[in-house]
Biotite code that builds the C-alpha atoms (Angstrom):
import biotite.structure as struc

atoms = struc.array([
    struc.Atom([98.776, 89.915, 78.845], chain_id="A", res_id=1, res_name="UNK", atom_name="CA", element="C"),
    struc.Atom([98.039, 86.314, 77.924], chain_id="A", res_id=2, res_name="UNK", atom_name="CA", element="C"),
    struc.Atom([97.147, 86.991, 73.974], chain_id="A", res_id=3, res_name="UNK", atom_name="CA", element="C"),
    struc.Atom([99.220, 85.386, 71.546], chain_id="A", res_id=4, res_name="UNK", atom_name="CA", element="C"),
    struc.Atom([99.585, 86.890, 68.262], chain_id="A", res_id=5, res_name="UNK", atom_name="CA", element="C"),
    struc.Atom([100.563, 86.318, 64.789], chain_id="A", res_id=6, res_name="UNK", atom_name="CA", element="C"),
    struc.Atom([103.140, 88.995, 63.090], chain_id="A", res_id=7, res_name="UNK", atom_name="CA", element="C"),
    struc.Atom([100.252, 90.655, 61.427], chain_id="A", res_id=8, res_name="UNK", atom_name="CA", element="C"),
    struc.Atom([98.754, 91.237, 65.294], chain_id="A", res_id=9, res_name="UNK", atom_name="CA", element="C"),
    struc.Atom([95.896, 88.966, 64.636], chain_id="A", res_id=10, res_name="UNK", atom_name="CA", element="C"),
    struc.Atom([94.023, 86.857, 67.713], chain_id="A", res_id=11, res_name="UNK", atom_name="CA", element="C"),
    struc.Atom([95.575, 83.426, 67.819], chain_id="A", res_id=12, res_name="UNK", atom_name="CA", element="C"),
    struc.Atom([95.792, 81.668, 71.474], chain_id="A", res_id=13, res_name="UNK", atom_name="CA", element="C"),
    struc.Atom([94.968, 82.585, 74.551], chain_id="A", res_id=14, res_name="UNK", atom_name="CA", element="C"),
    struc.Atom([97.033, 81.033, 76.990], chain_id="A", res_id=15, res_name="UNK", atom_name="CA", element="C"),
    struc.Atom([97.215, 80.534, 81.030], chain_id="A", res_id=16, res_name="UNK", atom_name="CA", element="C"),
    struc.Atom([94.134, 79.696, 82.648], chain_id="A", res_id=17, res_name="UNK", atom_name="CA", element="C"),
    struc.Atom([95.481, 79.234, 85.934], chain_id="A", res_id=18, res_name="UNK", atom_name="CA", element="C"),
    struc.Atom([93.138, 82.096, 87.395], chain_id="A", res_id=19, res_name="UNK", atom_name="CA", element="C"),
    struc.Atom([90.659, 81.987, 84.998], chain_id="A", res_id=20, res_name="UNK", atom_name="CA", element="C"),
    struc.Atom([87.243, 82.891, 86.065], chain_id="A", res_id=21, res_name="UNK", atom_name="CA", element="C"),
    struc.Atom([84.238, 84.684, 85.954], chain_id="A", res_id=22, res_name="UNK", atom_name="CA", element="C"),
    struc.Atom([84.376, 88.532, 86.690], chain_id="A", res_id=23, res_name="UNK", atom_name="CA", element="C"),
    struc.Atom([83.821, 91.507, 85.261], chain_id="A", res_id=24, res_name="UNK", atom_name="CA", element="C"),
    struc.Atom([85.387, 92.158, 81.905], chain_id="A", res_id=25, res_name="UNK", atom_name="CA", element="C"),
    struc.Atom([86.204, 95.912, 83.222], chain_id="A", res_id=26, res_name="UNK", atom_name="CA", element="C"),
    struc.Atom([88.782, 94.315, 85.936], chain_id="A", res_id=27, res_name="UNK", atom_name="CA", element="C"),
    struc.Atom([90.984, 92.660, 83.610], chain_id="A", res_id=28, res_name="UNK", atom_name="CA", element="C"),
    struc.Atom([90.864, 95.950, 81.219], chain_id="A", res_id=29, res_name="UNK", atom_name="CA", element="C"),
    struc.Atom([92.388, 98.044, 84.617], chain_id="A", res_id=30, res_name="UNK", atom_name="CA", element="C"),
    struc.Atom([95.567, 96.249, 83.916], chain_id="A", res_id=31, res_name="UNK", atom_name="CA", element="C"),
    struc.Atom([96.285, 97.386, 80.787], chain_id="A", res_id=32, res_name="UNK", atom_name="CA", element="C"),
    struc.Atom([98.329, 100.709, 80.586], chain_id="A", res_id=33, res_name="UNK", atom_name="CA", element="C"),
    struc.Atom([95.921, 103.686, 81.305], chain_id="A", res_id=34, res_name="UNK", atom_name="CA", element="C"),
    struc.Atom([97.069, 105.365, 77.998], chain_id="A", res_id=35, res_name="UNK", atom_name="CA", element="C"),
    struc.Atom([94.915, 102.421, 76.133], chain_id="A", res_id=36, res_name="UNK", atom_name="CA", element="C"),
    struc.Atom([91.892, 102.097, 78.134], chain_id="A", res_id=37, res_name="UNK", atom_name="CA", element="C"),
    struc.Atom([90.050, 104.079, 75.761], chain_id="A", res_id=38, res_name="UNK", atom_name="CA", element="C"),
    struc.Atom([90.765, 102.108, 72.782], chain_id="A", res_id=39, res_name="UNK", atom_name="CA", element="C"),
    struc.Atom([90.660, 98.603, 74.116], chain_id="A", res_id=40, res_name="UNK", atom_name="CA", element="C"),
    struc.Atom([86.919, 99.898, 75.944], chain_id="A", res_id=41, res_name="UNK", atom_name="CA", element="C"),
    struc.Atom([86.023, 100.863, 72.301], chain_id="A", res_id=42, res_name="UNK", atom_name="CA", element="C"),
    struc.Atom([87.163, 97.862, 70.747], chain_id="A", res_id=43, res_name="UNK", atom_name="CA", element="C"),
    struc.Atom([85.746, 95.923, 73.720], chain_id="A", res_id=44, res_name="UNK", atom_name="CA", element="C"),
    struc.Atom([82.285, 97.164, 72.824], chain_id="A", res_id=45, res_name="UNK", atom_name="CA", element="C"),
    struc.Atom([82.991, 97.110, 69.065], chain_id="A", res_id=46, res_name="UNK", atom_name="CA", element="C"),
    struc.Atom([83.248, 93.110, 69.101], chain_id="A", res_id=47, res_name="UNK", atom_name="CA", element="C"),
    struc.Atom([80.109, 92.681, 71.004], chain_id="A", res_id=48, res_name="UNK", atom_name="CA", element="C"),
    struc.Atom([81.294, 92.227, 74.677], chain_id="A", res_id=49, res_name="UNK", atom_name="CA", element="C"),
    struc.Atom([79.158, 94.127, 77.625], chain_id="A", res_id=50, res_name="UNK", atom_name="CA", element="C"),
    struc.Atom([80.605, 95.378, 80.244], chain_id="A", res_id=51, res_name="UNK", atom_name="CA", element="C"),
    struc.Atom([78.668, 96.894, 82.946], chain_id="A", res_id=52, res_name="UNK", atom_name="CA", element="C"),
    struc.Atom([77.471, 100.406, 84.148], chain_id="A", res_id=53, res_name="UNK", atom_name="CA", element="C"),
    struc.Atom([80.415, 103.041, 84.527], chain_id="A", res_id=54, res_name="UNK", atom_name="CA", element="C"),
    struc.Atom([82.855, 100.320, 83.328], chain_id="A", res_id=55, res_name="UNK", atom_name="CA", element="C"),
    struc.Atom([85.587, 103.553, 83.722], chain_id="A", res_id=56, res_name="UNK", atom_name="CA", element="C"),
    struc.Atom([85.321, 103.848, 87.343], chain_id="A", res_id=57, res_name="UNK", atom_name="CA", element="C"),
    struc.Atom([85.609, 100.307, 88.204], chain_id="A", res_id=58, res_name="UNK", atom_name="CA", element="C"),
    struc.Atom([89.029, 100.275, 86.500], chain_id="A", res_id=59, res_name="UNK", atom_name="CA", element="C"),
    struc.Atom([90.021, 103.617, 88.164], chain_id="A", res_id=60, res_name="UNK", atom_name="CA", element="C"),
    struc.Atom([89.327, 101.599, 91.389], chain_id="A", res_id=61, res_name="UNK", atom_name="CA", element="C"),
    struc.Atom([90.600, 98.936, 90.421], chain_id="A", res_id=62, res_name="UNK", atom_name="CA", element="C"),
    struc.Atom([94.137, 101.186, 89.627], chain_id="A", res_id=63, res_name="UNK", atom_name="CA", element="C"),
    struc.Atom([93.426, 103.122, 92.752], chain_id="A", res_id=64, res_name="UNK", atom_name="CA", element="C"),
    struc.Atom([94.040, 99.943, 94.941], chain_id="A", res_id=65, res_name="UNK", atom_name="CA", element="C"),
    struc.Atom([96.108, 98.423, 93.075], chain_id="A", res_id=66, res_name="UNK", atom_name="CA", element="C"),
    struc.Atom([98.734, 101.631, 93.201], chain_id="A", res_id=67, res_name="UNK", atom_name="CA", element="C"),
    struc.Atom([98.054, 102.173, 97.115], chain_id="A", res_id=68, res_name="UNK", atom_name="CA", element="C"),
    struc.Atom([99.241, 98.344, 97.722], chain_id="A", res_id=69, res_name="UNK", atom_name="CA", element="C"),
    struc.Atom([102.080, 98.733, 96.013], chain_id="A", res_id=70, res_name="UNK", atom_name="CA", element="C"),
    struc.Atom([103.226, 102.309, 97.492], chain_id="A", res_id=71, res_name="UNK", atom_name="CA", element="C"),
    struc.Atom([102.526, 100.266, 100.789], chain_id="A", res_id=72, res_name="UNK", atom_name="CA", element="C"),
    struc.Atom([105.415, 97.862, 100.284], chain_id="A", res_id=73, res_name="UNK", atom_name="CA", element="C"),
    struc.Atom([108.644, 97.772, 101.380], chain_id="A", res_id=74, res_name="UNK", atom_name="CA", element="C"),
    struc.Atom([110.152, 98.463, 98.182], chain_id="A", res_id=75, res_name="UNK", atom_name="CA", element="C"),
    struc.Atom([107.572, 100.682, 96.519], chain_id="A", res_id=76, res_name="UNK", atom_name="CA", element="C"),
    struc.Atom([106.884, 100.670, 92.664], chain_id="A", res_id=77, res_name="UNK", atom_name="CA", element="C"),
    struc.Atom([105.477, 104.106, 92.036], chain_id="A", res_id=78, res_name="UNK", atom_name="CA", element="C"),
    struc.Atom([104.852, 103.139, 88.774], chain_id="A", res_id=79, res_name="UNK", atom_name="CA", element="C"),
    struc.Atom([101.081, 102.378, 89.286], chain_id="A", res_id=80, res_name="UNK", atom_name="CA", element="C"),
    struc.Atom([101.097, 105.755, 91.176], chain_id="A", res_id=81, res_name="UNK", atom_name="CA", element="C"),
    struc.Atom([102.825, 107.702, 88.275], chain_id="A", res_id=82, res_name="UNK", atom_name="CA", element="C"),
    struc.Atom([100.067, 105.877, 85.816], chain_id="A", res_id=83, res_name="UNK", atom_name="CA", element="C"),
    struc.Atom([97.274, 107.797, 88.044], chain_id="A", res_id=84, res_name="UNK", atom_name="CA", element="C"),
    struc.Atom([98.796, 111.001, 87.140], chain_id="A", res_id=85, res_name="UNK", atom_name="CA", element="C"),
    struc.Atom([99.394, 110.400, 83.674], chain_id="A", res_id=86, res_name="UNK", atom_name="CA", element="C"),
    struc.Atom([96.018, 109.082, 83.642], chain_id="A", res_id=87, res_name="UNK", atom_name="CA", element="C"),
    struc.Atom([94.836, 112.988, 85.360], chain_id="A", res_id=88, res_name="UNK", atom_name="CA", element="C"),
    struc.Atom([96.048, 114.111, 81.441], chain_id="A", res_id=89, res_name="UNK", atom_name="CA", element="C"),
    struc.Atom([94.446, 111.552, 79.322], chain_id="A", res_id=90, res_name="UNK", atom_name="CA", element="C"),
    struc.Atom([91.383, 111.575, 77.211], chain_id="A", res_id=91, res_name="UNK", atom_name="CA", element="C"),
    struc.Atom([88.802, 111.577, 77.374], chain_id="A", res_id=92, res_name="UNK", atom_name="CA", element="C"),
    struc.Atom([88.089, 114.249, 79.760], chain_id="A", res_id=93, res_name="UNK", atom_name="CA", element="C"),
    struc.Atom([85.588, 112.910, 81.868], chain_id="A", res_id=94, res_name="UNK", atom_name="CA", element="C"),
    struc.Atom([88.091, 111.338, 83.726], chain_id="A", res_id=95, res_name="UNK", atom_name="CA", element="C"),
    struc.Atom([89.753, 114.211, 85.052], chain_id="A", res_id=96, res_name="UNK", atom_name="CA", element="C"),
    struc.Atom([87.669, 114.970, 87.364], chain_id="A", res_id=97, res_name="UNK", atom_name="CA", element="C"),
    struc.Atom([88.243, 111.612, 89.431], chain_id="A", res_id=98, res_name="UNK", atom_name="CA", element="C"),
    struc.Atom([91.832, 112.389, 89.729], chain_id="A", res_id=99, res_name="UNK", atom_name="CA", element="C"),
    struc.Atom([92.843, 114.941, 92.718], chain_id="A", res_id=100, res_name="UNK", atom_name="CA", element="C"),
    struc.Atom([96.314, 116.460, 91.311], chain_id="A", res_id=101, res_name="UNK", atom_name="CA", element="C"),
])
């Protein structure tokens, strides 16, 4: 979420360090939208980065507890949660079987 891009979509900033740090690449990729964690793990790769063993179940934990802190709040965003299920439906398949519908 802190890529800046030109009009054409290319790279051209990356911008607020404030938590920067070293951690696994797989972490930050959880927070995209579930629907894209297929393409921006293949263009991950593509470009050259590593990421570690089983990079997809990391960022299913990751999601996981990230969704069960927020349904623990006062005020609950079920949005996380209703990612999980739309993630129970999303290629590739090998994910399904994480997911308890």
């Amino acid at each position: 979420m802190n890529v800046m891009s030109d009009d054409a979509g290319r790279f051209v900033a990356l911008i607020d360090w404030g938590d920067a740090g070293w951690g696994d690449p797989a972490l930050e990729l959880a927070e995209l939208p579930v629907e894209a964690w297929r393409l921006a793990l293949d263009g991950y790769e593509a470009a050259g980065g590593e990421l570690g063993d089983h990079p997809e179940s990391l960022m299913l934990w990751q999601r996981i507890d990230r969704a069960l802190l927020h349904l623990a709040e006062a005020t609950p965003r079920a949005a996380r949660y209703d990612e999980l299920v739309r993630l129970a439906a999303a290629p590739p398949p090998r994910w399904r079987p994480w997911i308890v519908g």
